[in-house]
C-alpha positions, 0 to 999 in steps of 0.5 A: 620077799621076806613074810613077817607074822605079826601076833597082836590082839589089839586090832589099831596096833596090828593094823598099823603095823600091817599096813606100815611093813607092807609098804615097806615091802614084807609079806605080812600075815596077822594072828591075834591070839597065842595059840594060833601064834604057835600054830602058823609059826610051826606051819609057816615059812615066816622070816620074822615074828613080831610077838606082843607080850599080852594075848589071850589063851596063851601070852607072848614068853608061853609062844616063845617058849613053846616054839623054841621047845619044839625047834622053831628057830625062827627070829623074834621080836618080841613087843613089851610094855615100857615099864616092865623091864622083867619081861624084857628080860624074861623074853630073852631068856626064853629064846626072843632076838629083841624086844621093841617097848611100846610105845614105839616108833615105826622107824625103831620099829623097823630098825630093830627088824632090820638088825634081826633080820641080818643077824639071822642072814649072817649079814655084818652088823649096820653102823646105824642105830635107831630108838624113838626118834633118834638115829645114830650113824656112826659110819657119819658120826652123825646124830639125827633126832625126828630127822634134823641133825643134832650137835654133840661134842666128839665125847658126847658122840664116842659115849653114845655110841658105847651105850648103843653097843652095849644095849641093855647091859649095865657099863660100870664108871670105869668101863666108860672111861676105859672105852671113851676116854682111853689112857687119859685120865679123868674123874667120875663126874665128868661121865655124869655131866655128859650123860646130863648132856646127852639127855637133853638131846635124845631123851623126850624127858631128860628129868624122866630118862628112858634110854640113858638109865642111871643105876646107883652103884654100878653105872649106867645102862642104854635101854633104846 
């Protein structure tokens, strides 16, 4: 049985998810502060640590640093407030496996635990991709969003799944249309008008986009 520390100071969150990874069969343990964040970690024998961003006495990238200074190599997921990509970024480069932006979804949640949890095992990579209420399963090429199947076009489909390939990094124009549309030769435009698309079927705002990002001059970027 795989044991998860989870490091939350707001007490509804950390019960949550408590009582959600237990039933999904983890050993669960919660801290609610930095400092005893890095205490357990160095004495425990944990598969995983779940780490917010925000804690008193010492926040989530001073944990991740401190551990990973001292040779903790345990896997980090680390929880960030949605708007504040620099800490996405900043956690990363301090040594965390991912990061899940709140709010989120249990089944994200465990998704992304999963992914970790088989990176770190040396496990091949899963062919499901999950984020908010949207599954990609691209061993069915199959779109499912809060459980029911979605219809998307063979384009629509090959371009998502670029984009979860990709995550987190910017994909140029030229390199969607060397991964999606090969040889064939097509226009810019024709990426928007399908990005457009597939906003309207996995975004909760396709107006207020916050997986498909667009970034003006250089192309897109998939933050699921």
């Amino acid at each position: 049985m795989t044991s998860i520390l989870i490091v939350e100071d707001e007490q509804a969150i950390a019960m949550g998810l408590e009582e959600d990874l237990t039933l999904e069969g983890y050993r669960v343990e919660v801290v609610a502060d930095g400092d005893a964040a890095v205490r357990r970690a160095r004495e425990g024998a944990f598969g995983l640590i779940l780490l917010d961003a925000m804690l008193p006495k010492k926040d989530g990238f001073q944990v991740c640093r401190e551990l990973r200074r001292s040779g903790v190599t345990t896997p980090i997921i680390l929880l960030t407030a949605r708007a504040q990509e620099a800490e996405k970024v900043l956690g990363l480069q301090l040594g965390a496996d991912d990061y899940v932006t709140k709010p989120f979804s249990p089944l994200e949640l465990r998704a992304r635990i999963e992914a970790v949890l088989r990176r770190a095992r040396g496990v091949a990579p899963s062919d499901t991709f999950a984020f908010g209420e949207v599954v990609l399963d691209l061993a069915r090429c199959e779109l499912r969003r809060g459980g029911q199947v979605v219809e998307v076009t063979p384009v629509e489909f090959k371009l998502l799944a670029a984009f979860v390939r990709s995550r987190g990094r910017v994909l140029s124009r030229q390199q969607l249309l060397d991964q999606v549309w090969g040889d064939t030769h097509t226009g810019d435009r024709v990426i928007d008008t399908h990005v457009a698309n597939l906003r309207k079927k996995i975004e909760p705002e396709p107006a207020e986009p916050r997986y498909l990002i667009s970034l003006r001059g250089l192309g897109y970027r998939f933050d699921g």
